[in-house]
MARTI-218497 format. One record per residue (C-alpha): residue number from 0; residue in three letters; x, y, z. Coordinates in steps of 0.001 Angstrom, whole numbers, plus 500000, padded with zeros to 6 digits. Example, Ala and Ser with C-alpha at 12.3 -4.5 7.8 and 13.67 -1.06 7.14 Angstrom:
<nodes>
  pos  code       X       Y       Z
    0   Ala  512300  495500  507800
    1   Ser  513670  498940  507140
</nodes>
This chain:
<nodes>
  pos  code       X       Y       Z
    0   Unk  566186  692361  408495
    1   Unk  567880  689526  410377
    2   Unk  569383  691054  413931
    3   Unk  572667  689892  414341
    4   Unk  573448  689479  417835
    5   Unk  576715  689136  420217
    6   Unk  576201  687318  423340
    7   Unk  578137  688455  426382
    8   Unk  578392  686408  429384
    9   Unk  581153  684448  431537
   10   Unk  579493  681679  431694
   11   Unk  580001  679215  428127
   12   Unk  576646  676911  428940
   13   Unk  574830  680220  429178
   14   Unk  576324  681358  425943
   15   Unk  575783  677497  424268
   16   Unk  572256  677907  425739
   17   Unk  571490  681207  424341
   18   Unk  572942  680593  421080
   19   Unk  570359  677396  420409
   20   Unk  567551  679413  421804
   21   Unk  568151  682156  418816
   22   Unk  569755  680109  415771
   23   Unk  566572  678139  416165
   24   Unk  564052  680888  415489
   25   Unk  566438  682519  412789
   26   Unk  568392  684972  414385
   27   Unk  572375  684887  413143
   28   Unk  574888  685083  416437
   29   Unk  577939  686873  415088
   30   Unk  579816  686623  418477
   31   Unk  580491  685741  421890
   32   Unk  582670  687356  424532
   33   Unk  582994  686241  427893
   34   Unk  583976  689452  429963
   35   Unk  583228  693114  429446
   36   Unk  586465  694206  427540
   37   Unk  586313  690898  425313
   38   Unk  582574  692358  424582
   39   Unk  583904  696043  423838
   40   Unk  586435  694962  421826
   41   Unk  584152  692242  419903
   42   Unk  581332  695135  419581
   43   Unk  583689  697137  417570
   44   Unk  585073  694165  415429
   45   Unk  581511  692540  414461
   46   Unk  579364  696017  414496
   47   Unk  576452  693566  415984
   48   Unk  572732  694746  415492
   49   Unk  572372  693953  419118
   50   Unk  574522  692847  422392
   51   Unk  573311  690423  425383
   52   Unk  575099  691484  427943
   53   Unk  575374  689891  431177
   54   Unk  576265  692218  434284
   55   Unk  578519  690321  436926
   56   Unk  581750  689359  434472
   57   Unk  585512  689031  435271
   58   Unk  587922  692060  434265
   59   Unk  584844  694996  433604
   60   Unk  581205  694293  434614
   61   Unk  578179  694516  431603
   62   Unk  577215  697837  432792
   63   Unk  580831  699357  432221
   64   Unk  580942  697708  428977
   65   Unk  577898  698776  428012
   66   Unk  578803  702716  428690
   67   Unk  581901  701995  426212
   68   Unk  579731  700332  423674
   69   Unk  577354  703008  423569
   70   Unk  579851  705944  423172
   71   Unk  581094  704861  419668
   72   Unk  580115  706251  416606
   73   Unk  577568  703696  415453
   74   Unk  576481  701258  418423
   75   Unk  575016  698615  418338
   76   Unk  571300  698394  421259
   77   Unk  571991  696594  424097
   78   Unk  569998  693921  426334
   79   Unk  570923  693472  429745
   80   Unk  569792  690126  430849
   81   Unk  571029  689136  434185
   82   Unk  570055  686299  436774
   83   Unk  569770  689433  439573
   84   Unk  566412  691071  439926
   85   Unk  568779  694122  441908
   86   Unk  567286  697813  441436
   87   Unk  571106  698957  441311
   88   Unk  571861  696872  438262
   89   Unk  568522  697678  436567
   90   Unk  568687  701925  437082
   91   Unk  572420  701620  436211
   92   Unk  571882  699838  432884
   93   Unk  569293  702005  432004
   94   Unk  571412  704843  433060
   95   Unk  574322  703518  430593
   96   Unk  572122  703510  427750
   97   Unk  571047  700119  427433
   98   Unk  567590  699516  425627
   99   Unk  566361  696800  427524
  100   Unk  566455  694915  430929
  101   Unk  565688  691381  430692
  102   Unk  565708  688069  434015
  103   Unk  567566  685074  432733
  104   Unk  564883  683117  433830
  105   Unk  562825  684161  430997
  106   Unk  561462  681602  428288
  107   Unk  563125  681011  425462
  108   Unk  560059  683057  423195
  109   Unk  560340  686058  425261
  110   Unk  564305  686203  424987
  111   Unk  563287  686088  421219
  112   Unk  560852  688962  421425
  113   Unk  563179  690520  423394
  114   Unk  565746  690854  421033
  115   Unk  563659  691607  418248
  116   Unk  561941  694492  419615
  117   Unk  565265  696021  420816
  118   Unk  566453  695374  417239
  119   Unk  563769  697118  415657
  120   Unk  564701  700041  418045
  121   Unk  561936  699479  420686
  122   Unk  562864  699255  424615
  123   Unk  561934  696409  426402
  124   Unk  561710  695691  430588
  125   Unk  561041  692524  431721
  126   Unk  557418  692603  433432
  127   Unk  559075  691901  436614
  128   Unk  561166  695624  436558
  129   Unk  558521  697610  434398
  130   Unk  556315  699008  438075
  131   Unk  559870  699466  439999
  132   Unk  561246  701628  437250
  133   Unk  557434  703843  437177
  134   Unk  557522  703872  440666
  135   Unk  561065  705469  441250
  136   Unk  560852  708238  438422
  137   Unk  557603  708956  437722
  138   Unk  555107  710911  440422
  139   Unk  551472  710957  438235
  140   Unk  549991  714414  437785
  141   Unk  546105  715521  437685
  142   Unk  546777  717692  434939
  143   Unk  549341  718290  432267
  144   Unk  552620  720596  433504
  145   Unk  552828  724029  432409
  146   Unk  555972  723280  429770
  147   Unk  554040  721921  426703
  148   Unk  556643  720167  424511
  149   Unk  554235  720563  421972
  150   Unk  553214  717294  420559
  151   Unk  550427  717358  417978
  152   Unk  547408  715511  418724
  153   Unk  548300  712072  416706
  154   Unk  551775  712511  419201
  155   Unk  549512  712772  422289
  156   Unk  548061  709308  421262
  157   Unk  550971  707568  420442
  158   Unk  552985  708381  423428
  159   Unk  549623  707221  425788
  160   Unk  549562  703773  423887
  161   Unk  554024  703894  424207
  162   Unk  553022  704286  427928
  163   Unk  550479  701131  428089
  164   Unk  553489  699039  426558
  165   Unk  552511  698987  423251
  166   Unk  555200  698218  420602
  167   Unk  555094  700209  416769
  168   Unk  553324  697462  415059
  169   Unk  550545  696844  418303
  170   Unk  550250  701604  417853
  171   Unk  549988  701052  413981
  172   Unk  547293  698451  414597
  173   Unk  545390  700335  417215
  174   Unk  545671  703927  415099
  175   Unk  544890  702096  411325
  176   Unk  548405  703796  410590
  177   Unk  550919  701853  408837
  178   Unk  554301  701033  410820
  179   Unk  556444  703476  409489
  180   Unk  554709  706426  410487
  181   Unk  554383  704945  414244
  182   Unk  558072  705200  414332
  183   Unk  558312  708923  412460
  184   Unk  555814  710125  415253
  185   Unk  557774  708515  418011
  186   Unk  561394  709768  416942
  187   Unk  559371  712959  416838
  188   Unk  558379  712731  420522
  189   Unk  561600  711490  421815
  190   Unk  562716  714738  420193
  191   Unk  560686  716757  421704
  192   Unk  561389  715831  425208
  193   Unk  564990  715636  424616
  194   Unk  564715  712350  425671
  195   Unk  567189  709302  424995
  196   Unk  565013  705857  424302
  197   Unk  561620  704842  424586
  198   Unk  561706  704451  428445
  199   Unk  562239  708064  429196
  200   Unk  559201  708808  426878
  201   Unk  557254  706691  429133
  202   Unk  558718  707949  432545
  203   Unk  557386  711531  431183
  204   Unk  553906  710107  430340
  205   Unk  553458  708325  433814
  206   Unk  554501  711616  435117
  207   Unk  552167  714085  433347
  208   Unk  549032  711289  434425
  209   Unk  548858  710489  430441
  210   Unk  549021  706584  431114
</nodes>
């Protein structure tokens, strides 16, 4: 399935320049909104597959919108991609729900990527953030803690290759298991843990010394 995406930013180059960048390798743009209430209200109207949101906007910053966005019934996954490399930005988007933190200096293929994986439900941090946001939540263990969520062993091995960055398809590859059953086994896990998104999942493997 085609994503269909609404980009958010205040800036209408940046929009031009983002729309170009993803009509070009197929991807429809439903929308664009050019402050964070424009991009609440558009998220409701166009139920987009997935939001670009910019942070620093006029009237309600990216990170407020995307708290709104994600508290309606059926919400759309948002990418946060921002010209500031700033730890508060990227712990408070992740905070707000959003599924992926991305630098606006990124190539045009990787802000393609980007938005794929996040459409197919994968998280996504730009290489840049991925150590900072390890560093500041997870403290590796020798050994496993004592509170065994109870993952069988084919759940053990997918959340240690989730851990190494590995998206469903590059798991499915690595396990000779077909696609579908990477993602059973990781909605499985992210039950287990109680845990939101795919980050969190690999925040707890860091910590238990599994990566």
């Amino acid at each position: 399935m085609t994503p269909r995406v609404l980009l958010v930013d205040d800036h209408a180059t940046m929009r031009m320049g983002f729309r170009t960048i993803l009509e070009a390798s197929g991807i429809a743009v439903a929308g664009e909104a050019a402050t964070g209430a424009a991009a609440v209200a558009a998220a409701a109207a166009l139920s987009p597959d997935v939001i670009l949101m910019d942070v620093q906007m006029p009237d309600m910053d990216g990170i407020e919108a995307t708290r709104r966005i994600l508290g309606a019934d059926r919400a759309p996954r948002i990418l946060i991609v921002t010209t500031f490399d700033r730890d508060d930005y990227l712990f408070a988007a992740l905070d707000a729900g959003a599924s992926g933190f991305l630098l606006k200096n990124a190539g045009p293929e990787e802000l393609v990527a980007a938005v794929r994986v996040v459409a197919a439900g994968d998280a996504l941090l730009a290489p840049e953030v991925t150590r900072r946001v390890i560093e500041r939540h997870a403290r590796p263990a020798a050994a496993p803690v004592a509170s065994d969520p109870g993952f069988t062993e084919r759940e053990g091995e997918v959340l240690r290759l989730l851990a190494d960055a590995l998206s469903n398809a590059e798991i499915a590859e690595r396990l000779f298991i077909g696609e579908a059953t990477v993602k059973t086994h990781v909605s499985n896990i992210l039950q287990k843990l109680g845990a939101r998104d795919r980050v969190a999942a690999v925040v707890y493997a860091h910590r238990q010394g599994l990566a």
